[in-house]
C-alpha positions in Angstrom: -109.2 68.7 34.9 -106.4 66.1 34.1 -104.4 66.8 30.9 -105.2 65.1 27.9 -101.7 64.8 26.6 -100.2 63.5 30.4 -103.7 61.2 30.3 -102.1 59.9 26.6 -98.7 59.2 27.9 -100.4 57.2 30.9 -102.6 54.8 28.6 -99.1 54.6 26.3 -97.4 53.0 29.3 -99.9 51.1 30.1 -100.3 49.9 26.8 -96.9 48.9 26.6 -96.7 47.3 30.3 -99.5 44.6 29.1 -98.2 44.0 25.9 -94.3 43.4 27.7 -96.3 41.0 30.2 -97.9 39.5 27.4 -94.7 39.2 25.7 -92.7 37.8 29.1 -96.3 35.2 29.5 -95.9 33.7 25.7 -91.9 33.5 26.2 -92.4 31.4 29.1 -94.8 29.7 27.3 -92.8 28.3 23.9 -89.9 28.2 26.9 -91.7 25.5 28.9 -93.0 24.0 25.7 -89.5 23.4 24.3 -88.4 22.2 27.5 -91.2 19.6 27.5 -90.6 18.7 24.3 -86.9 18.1 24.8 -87.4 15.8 27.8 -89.6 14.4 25.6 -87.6 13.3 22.9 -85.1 12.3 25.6 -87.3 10.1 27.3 -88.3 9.0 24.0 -84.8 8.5 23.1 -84.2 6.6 26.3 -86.8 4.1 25.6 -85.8 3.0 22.2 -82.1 2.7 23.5 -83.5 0.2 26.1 -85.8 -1.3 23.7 -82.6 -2.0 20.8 -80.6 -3.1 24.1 -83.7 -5.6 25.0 -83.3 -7.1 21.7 -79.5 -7.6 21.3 -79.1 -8.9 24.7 -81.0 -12.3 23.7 -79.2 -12.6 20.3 -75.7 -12.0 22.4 -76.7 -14.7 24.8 -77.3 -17.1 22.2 -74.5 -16.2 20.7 -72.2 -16.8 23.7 -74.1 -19.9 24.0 -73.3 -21.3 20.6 -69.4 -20.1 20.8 -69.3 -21.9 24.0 -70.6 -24.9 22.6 -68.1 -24.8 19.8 -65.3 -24.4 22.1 -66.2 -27.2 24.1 -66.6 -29.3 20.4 -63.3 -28.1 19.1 -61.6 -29.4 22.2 -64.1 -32.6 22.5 -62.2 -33.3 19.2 -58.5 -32.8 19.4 -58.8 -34.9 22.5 -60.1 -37.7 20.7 -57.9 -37.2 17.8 -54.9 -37.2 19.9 -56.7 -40.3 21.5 -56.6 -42.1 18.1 -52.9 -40.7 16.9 -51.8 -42.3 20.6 -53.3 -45.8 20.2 -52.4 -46.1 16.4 -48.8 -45.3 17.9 -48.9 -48.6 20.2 -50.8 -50.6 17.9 -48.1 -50.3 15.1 -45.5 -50.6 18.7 -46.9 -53.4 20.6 -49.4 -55.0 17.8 -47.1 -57.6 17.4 -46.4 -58.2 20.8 -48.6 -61.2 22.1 -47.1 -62.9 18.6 -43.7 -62.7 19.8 -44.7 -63.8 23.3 -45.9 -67.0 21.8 -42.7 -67.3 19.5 -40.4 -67.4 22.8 -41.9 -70.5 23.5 -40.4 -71.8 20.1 -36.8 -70.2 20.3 -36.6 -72.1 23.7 -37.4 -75.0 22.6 -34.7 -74.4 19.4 -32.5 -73.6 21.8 -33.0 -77.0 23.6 -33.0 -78.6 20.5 -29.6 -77.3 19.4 -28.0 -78.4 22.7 -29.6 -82.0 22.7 -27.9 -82.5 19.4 -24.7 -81.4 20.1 -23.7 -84.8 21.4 -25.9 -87.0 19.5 -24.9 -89.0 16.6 -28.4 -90.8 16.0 -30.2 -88.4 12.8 -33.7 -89.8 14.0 -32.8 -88.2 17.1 -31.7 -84.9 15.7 -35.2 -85.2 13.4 -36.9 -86.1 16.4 -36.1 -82.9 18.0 -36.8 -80.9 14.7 -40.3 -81.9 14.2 -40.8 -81.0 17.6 -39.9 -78.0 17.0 -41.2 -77.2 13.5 -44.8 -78.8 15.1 -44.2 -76.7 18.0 -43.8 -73.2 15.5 -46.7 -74.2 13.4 -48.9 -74.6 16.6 -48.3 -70.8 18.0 -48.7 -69.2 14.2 -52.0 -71.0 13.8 -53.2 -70.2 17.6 -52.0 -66.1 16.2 -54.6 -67.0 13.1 -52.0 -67.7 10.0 -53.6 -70.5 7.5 -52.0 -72.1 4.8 -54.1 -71.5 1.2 -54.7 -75.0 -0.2 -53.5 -75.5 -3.6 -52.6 -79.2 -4.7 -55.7 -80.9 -6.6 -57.4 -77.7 -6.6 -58.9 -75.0 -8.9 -56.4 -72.2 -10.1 -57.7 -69.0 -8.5 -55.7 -65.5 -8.6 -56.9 -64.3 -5.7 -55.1 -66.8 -3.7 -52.7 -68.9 -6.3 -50.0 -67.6 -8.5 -48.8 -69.7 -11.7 -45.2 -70.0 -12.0 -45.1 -73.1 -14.3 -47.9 -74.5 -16.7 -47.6 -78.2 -17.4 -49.7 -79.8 -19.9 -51.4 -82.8 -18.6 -54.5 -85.3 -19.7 -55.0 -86.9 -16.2 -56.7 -83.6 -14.7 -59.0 -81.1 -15.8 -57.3 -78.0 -17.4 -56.8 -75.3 -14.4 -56.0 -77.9 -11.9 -53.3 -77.6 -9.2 -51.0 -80.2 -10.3 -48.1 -79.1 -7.5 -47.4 -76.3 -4.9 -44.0 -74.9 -5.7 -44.0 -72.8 -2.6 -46.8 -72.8 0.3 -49.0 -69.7 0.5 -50.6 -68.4 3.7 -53.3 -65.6 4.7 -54.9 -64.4 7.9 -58.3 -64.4 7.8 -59.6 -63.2 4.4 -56.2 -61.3 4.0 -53.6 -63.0 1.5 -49.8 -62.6 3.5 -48.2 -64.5 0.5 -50.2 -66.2 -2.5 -48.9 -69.8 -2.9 -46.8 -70.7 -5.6 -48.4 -73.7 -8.0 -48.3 -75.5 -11.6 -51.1 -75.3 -13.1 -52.4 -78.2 -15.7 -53.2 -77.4 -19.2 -54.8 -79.2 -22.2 -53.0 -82.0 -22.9 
């Protein structure tokens, strides 16, 4: 007959055996559990780190887009500005120049002048030669667009005339022209010199 205190001891061990497996089973358990759950949250973590790169990528794009675009502007522009600053240079340089090319015509032919006088006595020669000239000046500044303002026998306007002398007079309405004391001149709509007048007033 076994022994009941040996037969105790057995069951003891036993006892403690299962309840060391059992202990070993749930530790593997919560181990695997954890383990899952970490790969979880880094998957998890993963994904939303792809997902906030998926949505900065297109906002970067059209951001490199739009600073290109600039660039190309910014430089678009100082081109054409340094465009501009270049021909206002050789307008003010060379603006005059088909002017003057026209006036050499003149200074030869006041150069001929002078020499065809030198020996000549006759003064209808020598004013010959000087309304040739003088026709000859006012041809090339009228062909460049210079026009002489009227004034004599016309109305007094400031925009064109400027009164130097008033003379009272009962021959012509008040405000009249009555003489031009020194001829005016514009080009196109744009007054070079206003003309000089007397100007009539009630008599």
């Amino acid at each position: 007959m076994e022994n009941p205190f040996k037969k105790a001891v057995k069951d003891e061990n036993k006892t403690n055996e299962i309840e060391s497996e059992i202990k070993e089973n749930l530790n593997e358990e919560n181990s695997e559990d954890i383990s899952e759950e970490v790969v979880s949250d880094s998957a998890n973590d993963t994904e939303e780190h792809t997902s906030a790169k998926e949505e900065v990528n297109p906002l970067q794009e059209k951001y490199d887009t739009l600073n290109n675009q600039y660039l190309r502007l910014a430089a678009d522009f100082d081109n054409y500005r340094k465009r501009n600053e270049q021909e206002r240079e050789a307008l003010l340089k060379y603006g005059a120049e088909s002017t003057l090319r026209k006036m050499l015509e003149v200074l030869d032919n006041f150069e001929r002048g002078l020499k065809a006088i030198e020996t000549v006595d006759d003064c209808e020669k020598v004013k010959e030669c000087y309304n040739l000239a003088y026709k000859n000046f006012t041809d090339v500044l009228t062909k460049a667009g210079l026009e002489t303002i009227k004034a004599e026998g016309e109305v007094f306007d400031p925009n064109f005339h400027e009164a130097v002398m008033q003379t009272p007079s009962s021959d012509v309405p008040e405000h009249t022209i009555i003489a031009e004391l020194q001829k005016g001149y514009k080009l196109g709509d744009k007054v070079l010199r206003p003309t000089l007048v007397n100007v009539a007033t009630e008599g």
